[in-house]
VOZATI-427364 format. One record per residue (C-alpha): residue number from 1; x, y, z; residue in three letters. Coordinates in steps of 0.02 Angstrom, whole numbers, plus 50000, padded with zeros to 5 digits. Layout:
N
+-----+-------+-------+-------+-----+
!   k !  east ! north !    up !   r !
+-----+-------+-------+-------+-----+
! NUM !     X !     Y !     Z ! ala !
...
+-----+-------+-------+-------+-----+
# end
This chain:
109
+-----+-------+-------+-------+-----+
!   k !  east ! north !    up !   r !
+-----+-------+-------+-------+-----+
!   1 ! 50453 ! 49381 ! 49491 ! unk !
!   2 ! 50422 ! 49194 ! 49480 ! unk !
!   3 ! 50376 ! 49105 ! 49646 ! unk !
!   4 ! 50347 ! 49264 ! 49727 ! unk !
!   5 ! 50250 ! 49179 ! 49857 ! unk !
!   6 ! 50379 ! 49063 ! 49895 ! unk !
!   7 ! 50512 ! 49198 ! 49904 ! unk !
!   8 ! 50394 ! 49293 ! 50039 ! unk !
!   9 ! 50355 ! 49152 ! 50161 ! unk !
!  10 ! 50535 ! 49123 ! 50151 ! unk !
!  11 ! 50600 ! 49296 ! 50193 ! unk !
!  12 ! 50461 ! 49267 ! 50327 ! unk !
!  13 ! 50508 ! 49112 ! 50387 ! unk !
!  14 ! 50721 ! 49179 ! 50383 ! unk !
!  15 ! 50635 ! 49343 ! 50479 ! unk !
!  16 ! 50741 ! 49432 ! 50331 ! unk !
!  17 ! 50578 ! 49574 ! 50309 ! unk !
!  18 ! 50590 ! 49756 ! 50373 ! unk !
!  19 ! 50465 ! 49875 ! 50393 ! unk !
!  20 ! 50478 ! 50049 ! 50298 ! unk !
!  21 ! 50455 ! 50206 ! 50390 ! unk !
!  22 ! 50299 ! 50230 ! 50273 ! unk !
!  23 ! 50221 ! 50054 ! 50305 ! unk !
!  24 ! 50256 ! 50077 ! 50489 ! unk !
!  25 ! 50170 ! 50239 ! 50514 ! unk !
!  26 ! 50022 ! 50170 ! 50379 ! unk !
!  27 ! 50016 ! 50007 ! 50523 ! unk !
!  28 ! 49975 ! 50114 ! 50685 ! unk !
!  29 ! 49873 ! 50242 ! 50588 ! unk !
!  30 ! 49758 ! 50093 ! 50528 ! unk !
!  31 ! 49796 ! 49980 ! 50691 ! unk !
!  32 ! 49857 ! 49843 ! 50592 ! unk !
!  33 ! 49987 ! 49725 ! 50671 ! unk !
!  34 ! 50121 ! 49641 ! 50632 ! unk !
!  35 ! 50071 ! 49489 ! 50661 ! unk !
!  36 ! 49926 ! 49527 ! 50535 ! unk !
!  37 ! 50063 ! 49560 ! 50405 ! unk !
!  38 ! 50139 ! 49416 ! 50422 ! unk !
!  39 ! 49980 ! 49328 ! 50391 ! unk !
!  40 ! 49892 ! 49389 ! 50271 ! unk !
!  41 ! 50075 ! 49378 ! 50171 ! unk !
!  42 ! 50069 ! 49185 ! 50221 ! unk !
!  43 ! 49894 ! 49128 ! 50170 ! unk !
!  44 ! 49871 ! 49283 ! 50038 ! unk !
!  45 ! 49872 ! 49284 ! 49859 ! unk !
!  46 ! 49967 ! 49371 ! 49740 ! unk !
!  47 ! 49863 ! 49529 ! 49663 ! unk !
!  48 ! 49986 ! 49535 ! 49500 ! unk !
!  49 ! 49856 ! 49682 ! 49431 ! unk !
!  50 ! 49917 ! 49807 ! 49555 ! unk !
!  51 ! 50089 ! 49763 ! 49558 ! unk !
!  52 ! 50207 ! 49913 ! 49516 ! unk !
!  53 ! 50372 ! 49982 ! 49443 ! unk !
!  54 ! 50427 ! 50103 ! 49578 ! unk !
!  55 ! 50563 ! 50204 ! 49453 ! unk !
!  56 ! 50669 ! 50317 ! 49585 ! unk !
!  57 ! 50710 ! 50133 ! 49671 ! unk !
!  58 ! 50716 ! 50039 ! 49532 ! unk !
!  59 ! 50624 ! 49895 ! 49601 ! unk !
!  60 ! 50457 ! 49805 ! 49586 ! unk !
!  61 ! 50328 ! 49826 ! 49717 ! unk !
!  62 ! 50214 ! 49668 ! 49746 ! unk !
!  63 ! 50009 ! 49679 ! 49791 ! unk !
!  64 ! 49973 ! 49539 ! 49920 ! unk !
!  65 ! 49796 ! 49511 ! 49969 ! unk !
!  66 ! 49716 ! 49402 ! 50095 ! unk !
!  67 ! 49603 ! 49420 ! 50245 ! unk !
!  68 ! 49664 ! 49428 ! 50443 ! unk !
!  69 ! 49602 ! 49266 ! 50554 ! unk !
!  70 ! 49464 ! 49403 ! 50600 ! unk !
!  71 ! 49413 ! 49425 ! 50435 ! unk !
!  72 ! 49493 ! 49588 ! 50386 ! unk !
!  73 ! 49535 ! 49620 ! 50208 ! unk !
!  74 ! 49722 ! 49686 ! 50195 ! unk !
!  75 ! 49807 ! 49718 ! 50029 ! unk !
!  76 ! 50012 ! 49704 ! 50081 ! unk !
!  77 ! 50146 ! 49803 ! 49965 ! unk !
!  78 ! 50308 ! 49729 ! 49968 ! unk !
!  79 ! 50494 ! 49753 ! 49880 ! unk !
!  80 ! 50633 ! 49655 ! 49889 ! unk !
!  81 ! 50815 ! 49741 ! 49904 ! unk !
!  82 ! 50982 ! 49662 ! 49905 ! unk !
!  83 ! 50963 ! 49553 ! 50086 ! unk !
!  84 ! 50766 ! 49566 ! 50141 ! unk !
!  85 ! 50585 ! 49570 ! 50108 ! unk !
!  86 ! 50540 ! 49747 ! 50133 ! unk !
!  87 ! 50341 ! 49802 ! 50214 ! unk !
!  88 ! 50302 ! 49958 ! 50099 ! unk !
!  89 ! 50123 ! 49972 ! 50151 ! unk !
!  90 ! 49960 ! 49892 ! 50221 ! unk !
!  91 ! 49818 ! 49935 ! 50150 ! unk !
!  92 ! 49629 ! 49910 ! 50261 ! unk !
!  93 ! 49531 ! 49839 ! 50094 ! unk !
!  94 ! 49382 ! 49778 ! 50210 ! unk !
!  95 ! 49342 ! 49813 ! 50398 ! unk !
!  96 ! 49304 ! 49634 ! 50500 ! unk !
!  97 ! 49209 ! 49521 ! 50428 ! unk !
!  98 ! 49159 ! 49637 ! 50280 ! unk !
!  99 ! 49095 ! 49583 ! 50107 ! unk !
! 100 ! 49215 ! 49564 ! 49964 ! unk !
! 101 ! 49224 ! 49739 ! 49903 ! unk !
! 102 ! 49356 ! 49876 ! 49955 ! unk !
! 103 ! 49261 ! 49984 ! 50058 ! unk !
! 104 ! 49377 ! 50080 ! 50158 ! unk !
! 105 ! 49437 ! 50261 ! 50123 ! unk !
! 106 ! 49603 ! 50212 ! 50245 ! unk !
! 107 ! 49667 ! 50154 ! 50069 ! unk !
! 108 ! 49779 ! 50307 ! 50034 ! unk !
! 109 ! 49967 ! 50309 ! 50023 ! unk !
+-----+-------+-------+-------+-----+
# end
């Protein structure tokens, strides 16, 4: 998808983004919030190497990484259906204020 992080900030911006049941119960289990969502999918970058082709849905699934203002990093999954921006999962790549690396085990879907 070309301007991908266009098209996100403005299904943010619209507040046309929905959070899957997955994504949802991956937030509370790893206490991430929404508001960290919506900013690590504001100031993030686009991970195109582990984007994916989800077949049964027939859509693309987008890798978003970026850190939270406290220094978490979060890798963000989302698809795009017909009307919104849809939260498929949030991944806990680095605890606060970690190193570079992915270090958590949290990173299971």
């Amino acid at each position: 998808m070309s301007n991908l992080l266009e098209t996100i900030r403005k299904s943010l911006d619209e507040g046309r983004f929905l959070d899957t049941r997955h994504a949802f119960q991956r937030q509370t289990e790893r206490n991430i919030t929404r508001p960290e969502i919506q900013y690590v999918l504001r100031t993030g970058f686009h991970e195109k190497n582990k984007d994916q082709y989800d077949e049964p849905f027939k859509a693309w699934n987008y890798a978003i990484r970026g850190k939270t203002v406290d220094k978490r990093g979060l890798r963000i999954i989302v698809s795009f259906d017909v009307n919104n921006m849809l939260i498929i999962t949030a991944i806990v790549l680095e605890p606060k204020g970690d190193g570079d690396g992915e270090k958590s085990s949290k990173s299971v879907h």
